[in-house]
Steps between C-alpha positions, in 0.01 A plus 500: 500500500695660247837500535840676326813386578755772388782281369744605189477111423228259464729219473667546822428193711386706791270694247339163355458331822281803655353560200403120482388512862267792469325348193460159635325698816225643260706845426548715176892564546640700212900610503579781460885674383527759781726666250286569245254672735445878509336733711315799511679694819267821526143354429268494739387107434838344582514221159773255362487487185636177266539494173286754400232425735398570901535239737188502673301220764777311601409383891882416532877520375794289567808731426783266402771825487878426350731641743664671199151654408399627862461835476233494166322181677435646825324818301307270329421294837396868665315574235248210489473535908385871459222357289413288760612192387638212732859416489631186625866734592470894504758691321613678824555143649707378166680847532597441832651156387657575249686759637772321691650734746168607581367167527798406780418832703133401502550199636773604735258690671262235530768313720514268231835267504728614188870343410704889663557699170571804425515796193709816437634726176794588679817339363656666881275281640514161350750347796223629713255275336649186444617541890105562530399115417773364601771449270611279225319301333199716469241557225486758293141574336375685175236752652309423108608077534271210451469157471875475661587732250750798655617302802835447571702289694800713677764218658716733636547908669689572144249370219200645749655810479583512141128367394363805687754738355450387156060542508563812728752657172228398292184714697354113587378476855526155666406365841799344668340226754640208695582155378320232664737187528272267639234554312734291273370638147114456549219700575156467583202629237144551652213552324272740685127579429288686765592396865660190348804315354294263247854336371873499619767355333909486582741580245849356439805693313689274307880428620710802468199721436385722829170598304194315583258595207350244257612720238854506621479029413409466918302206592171523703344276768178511732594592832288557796498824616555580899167697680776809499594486141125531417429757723785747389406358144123595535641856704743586221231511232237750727808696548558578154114488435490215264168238496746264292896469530742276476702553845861341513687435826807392555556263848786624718616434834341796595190361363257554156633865319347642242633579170283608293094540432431454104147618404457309158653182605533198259264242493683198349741370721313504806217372340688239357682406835249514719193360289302772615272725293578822576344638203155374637632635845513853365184474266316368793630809737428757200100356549443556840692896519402621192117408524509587910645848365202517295265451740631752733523770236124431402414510861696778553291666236159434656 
């Protein structure tokens, strides 16, 4: 097959390990800077063109989106689908992802487990909200945050309130959403692809740090996941309409909650923790869809 993946980096890890994958499975993978694609919006033959020239024949992409970069990516992504090209995540899916509010509504209404959180504009209303998840110490969450980034810790009913006044002053929506005591600083990060979680891994805050991430200095170990945590894993991704996530959970008394579905998620430490090759994971899912959607549009043409 011939395959793009739509990274603004080739020397990303997660970038060279797929990339590495695909080729050692007999594929022509070329990367390709989402960014410096352009496209044609009113012509009839729906093209992306790069550097001067039409992308053309490719049986499958691998969009590898920065959150930053969303909105450009995902016209690129829609693009290459309207030409009928297989992508391993569809721009609506990394839409819906990436969009957090929406994200939490989605799969609210999927009666999928979430930590109780809540969202207003209203400085009238902000003793309403942190009453909401119930009280101090709560988080309070960047709606644009990643990697850890834009979450706060709020010990107490005063700094909680003053956080929220301070983004609300400054037009910057946040999520306000419980704190989790026993979860004791860690989290859970599941790889999903298809109907399955290929690689889990738990991951540990360093003392007097709250955030989890790898990029935040936390500390990662295998874990083995519980039949639940898999299945509301497995059911987060479908909801947002991802084929690949990363799915992180948090474990609670009142069970596995969700907190949050990432639709480019990093390779490297999960790979590296687990000893698992993901990368050949995903290359070997993009072989199976992408030619099956093949034969079914050939068929479909007979």
């Amino acid at each position: 097959m011939k395959i793009a993946i739509l990274s603004q980096d080739s020397s990303l890890y997660s970038t060279r390990r797929l990339r590495k994958a695909g080729e050692q499975r007999g594929h022509e993978i070329q990367i390709i800077d989402y960014l410096r694609c352009h496209i044609s919006i009113t012509s009839p033959n729906p093209t992306v063109i790069y550097e001067g020239n039409d992308l053309e024949e490719f049986d499958a992409i691998i969009p590898r989106i920065g959150a930053s970069k969303t909105f450009y990516g995902t016209v690129i992504v829609r693009q290459f689908e309207l030409m009928g090209v297989f992508t391993l995540n569809e721009s609506q899916g990394i839409a819906r992802s990436r969009d957090k509010l929406y994200a939490l509504q989605g799969l609210a209404k999927e009666g999928i487990r979430l930590p109780k959180t809540g969202f207003t504009t209203s400085i009238k209303d902000i003793d309403s909200l942190i009453k909401l998840v119930g009280g101090a110490p709560l988080i309070v969450k960047l709606l644009a945050g990643t990697q850890g980034m834009g979450v706060i810790l709020a010990d107490s009913y005063q700094s909680a309130k003053s956080i929220i006044e301070a983004f609300q002053g400054l037009n910057i929506d946040v999520l306000v959403q419980e704190f989790i005591h026993e979860a004791d600083g860690s989290d859970l990060r599941c790889l999903v692809i298809g109907d399955k979680v290929v690689a889990a891994m738990k991951r540990l805050s360093n003392p007097g740090e709250f955030r989890a991430n790898l990029h935040r200095g936390g500390k990662a170990e295998n874990v083995k996941l519980t039949a639940e945590e898999r299945n509301m894993a497995i059911k987060a991704a479908k909801v947002m309409g991802l084929k690949v996530a990363g799915v992180d959970l948090i474990r609670s008394h009142k069970g596995p909650l969700v907190l949050e579905v990432n639709s480019s998620p990093g390779l490297e430490g999960i790979e590296t923790i687990t000893g698992i090759d993901v990368s050949d994971k995903i290359i070997e899912f993009l072989e199976k869809n992408a030619m099956k959607g093949k034969v079914e549009k050939a068929e479909g043409k007979n």
